[in-house]
C-alpha positions in Angstrom: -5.2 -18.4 -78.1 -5.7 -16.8 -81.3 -7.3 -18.9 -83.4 -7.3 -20.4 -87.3 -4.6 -21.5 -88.9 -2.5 -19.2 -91.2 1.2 -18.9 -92.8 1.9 -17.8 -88.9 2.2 -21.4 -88.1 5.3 -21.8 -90.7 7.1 -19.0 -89.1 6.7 -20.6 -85.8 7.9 -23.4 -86.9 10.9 -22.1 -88.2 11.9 -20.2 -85.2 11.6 -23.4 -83.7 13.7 -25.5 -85.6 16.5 -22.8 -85.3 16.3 -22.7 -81.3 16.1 -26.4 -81.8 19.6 -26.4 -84.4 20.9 -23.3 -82.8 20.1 -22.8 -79.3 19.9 -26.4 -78.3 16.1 -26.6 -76.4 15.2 -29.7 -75.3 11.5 -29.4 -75.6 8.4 -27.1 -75.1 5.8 -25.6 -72.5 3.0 -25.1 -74.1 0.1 -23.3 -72.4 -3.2 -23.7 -74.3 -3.4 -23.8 -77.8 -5.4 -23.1 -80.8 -3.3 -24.8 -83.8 -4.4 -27.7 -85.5 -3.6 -31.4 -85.4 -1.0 -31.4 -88.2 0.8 -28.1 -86.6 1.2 -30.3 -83.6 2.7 -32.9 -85.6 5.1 -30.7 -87.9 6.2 -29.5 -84.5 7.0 -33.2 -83.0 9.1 -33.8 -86.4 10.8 -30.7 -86.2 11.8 -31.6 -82.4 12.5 -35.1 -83.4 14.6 -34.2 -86.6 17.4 -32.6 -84.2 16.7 -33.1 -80.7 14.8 -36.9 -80.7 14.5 -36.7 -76.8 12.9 -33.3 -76.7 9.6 -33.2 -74.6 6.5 -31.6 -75.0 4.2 -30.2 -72.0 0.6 -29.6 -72.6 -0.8 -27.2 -69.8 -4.3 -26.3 -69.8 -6.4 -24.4 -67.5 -9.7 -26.1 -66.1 -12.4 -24.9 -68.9 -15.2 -26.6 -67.6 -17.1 -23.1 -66.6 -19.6 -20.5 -68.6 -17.1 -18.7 -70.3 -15.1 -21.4 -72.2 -18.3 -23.2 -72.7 -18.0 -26.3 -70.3 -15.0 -28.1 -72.7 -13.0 -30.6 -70.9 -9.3 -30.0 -71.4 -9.1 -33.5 -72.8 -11.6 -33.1 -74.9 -10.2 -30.0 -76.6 -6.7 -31.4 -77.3 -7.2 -35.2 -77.8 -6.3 -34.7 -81.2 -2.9 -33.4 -80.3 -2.1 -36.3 -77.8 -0.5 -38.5 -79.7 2.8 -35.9 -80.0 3.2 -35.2 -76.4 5.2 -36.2 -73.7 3.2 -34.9 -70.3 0.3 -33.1 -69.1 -0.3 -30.0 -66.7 -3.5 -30.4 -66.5 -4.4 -28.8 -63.0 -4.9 -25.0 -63.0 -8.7 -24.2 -61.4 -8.9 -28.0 -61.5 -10.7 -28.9 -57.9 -8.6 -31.9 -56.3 -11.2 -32.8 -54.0 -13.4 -34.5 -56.6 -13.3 -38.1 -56.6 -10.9 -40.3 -58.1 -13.0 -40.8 -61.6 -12.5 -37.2 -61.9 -8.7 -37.6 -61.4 -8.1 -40.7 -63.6 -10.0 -39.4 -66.5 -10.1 -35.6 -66.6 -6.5 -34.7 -64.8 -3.6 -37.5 -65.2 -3.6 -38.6 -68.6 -3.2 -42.3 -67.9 -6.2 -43.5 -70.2 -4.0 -41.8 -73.3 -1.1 -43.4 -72.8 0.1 -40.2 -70.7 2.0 -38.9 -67.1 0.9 -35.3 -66.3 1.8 -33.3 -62.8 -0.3 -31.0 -60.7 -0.9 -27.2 -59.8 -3.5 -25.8 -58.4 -2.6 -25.0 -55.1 0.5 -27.5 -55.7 -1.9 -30.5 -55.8 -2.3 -32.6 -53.3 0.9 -35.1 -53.1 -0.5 -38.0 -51.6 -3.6 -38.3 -53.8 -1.2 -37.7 -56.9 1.1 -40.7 -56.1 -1.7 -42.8 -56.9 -1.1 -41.6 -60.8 2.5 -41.1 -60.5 2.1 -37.5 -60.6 3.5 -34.6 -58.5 3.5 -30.9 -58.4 5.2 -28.4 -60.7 8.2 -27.8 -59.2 9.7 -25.6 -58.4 6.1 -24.2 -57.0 6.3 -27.5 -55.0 9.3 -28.5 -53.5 9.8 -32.4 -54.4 13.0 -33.1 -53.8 12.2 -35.2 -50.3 10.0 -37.3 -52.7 12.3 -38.0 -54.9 15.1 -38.8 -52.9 12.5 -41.6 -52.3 12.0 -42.8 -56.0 15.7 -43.0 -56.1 16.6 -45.0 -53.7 13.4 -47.2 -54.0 14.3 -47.4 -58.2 11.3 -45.6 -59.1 12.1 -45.9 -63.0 12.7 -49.6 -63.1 9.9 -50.3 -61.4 6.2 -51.6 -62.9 3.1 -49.4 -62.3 -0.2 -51.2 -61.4 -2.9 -48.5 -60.7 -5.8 -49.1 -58.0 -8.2 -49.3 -61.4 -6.5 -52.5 -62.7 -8.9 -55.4 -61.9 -5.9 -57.8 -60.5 -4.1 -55.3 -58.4 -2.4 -57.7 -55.7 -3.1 -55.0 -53.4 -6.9 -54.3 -52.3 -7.8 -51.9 -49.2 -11.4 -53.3 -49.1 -12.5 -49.7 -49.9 -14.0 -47.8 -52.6 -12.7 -44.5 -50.7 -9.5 -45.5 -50.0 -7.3 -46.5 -52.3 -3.9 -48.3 -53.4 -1.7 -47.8 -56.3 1.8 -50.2 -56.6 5.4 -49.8 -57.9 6.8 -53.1 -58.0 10.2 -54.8 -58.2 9.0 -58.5 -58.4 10.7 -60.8 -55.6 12.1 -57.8 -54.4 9.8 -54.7 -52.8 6.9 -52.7 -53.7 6.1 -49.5 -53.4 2.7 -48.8 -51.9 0.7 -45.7 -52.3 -2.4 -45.2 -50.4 -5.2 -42.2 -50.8 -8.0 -41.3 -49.3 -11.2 -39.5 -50.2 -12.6 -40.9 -47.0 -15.0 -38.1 -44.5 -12.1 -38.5 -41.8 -8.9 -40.5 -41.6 -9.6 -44.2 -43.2 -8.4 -47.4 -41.4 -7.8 -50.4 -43.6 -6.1 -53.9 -43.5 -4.7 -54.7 -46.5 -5.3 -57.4 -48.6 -2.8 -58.4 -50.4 -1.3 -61.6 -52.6 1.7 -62.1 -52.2 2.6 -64.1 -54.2 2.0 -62.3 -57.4 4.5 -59.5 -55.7 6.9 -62.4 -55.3 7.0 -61.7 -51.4 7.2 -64.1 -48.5 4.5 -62.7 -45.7 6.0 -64.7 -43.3 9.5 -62.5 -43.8 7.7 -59.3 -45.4 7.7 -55.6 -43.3 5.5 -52.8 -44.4 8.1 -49.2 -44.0 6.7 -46.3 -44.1 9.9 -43.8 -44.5 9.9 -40.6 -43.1 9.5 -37.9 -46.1 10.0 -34.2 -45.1 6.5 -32.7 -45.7 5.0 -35.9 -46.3 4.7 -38.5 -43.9 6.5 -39.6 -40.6 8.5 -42.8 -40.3 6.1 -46.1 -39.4 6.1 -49.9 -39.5 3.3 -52.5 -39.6 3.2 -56.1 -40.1 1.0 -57.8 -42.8 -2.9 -58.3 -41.4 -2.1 -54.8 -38.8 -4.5 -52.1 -39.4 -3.3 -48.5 -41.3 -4.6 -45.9 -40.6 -4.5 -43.0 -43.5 -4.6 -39.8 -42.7 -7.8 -37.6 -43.9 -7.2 -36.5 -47.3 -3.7 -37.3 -47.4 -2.2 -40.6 -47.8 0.9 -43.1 -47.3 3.7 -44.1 -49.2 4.9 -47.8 -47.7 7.6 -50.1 -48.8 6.7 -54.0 -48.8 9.9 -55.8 -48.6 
């Protein structure tokens, strides 16, 4: 974190491009920074030059307090946005705050971002609704992603509970519903609460943008190790979500 910009940066840069040539990396960590928007960029072409699917991981520490001055970590390093690849976003950061807080100042979504969780390995249920996780291996995911695999989690489309025609409403502002759809085929559900105690909903849902017959549909919830156990519902049956956790259910 020391900052200004000096000749240091051109010998950073090329150590990096000979790990890059030499060693073979395949991307970067980067925890806090204090470098300047055209660094950032010499970095990504440097990266690119050699290794065009090399990554790079912004982590940041929650710096909303006295000592850091109340800076958002977005708000420090939009500039740099543009050349990354993911977010950590999540040390300090308080995952009880509401979903604005999560949307905006944790996932990266609104940038054009993915980002994954930390402090105290996040909470997994509420991160589903952004498609994150925690930072393995501090979190064990693999049980989760079993799941994505066998559900075709990368082929699928994302529609986030904060898109206006989401096919899928819970009727509440505390509860919430995030998809990952295969059109004419299955969806992916993810529910969240923020809710006081465990939420009950019926879901609302059209089926016919999802390309799903309700007459034929079931709702699955798998079993996940360390996530959820294994349930069924019909369309129109009342869920009930457990108190801040959540439920991952397969329309198909």
């Amino acid at each position: 974190m020391n900052s200004g910009v000096s000749r240091w940066h051109n010998y950073y840069l090329e150590g990096l491009d000979w790990l890059v040539k030499n060693v073979g990396i395949d991307g970067l960590y980067i925890d806090d920074l204090a470098f300047d928007r055209m660094t950032m960029k010499r970095i990504r072409k440097v990266l690119n030059r050699t290794n065009p699917g090399a990554m790079i991981d912004l982590h940041s520490a929650n710096q909303y307090n006295p000592k850091d001055g109340f800076a958002n970590s977005g708000n420090l390093y939009l500039e740099h946005f543009p050349y990354l690849d993911r977010l950590w976003f999540g040390e300090y950061f308080n995952y009880d705050f509401p979903p604005e807080f999560w949307l905006i100042e944790v996932s990266g979504i609104p940038y054009g971002l993915m980002g994954e969780m930390l402090e105290g390995g996040g909470n997994a249920w509420r991160g589903m609704l952004y498609g994150m996780t925690g930072r393995s291996p501090r979190v064990d995911n693999g049980p989760l992603w079993k799941l994505w695999d066998s559900f075709g989690m990368q082929h699928s489309e994302m529609i986030g509970y904060w898109v206006k025609d989401n096919p899928v409403k819970t009727g509440s502002e505390k509860t919430l519903a995030t998809l990952y759809s295969h059109p004419g085929e299955k969806t992916l559900i993810a529910l969240a609460t923020w809710e006081e105690g465990d939420a009950k909903v019926t879901l609302s849902v059209d089926w016919a943008k999802l390309g799903l017959d309700p007459a034929k549909v079931t709702l699955h919830a798998p079993a996940i190790e360390g996530f959820q156990t294994e349930a069924s519902w019909r369309p129109g049956d009342e869920i009930t979500v457990p108190k801040g956790k959540g439920l991952l259910i397969i329309a198909k």
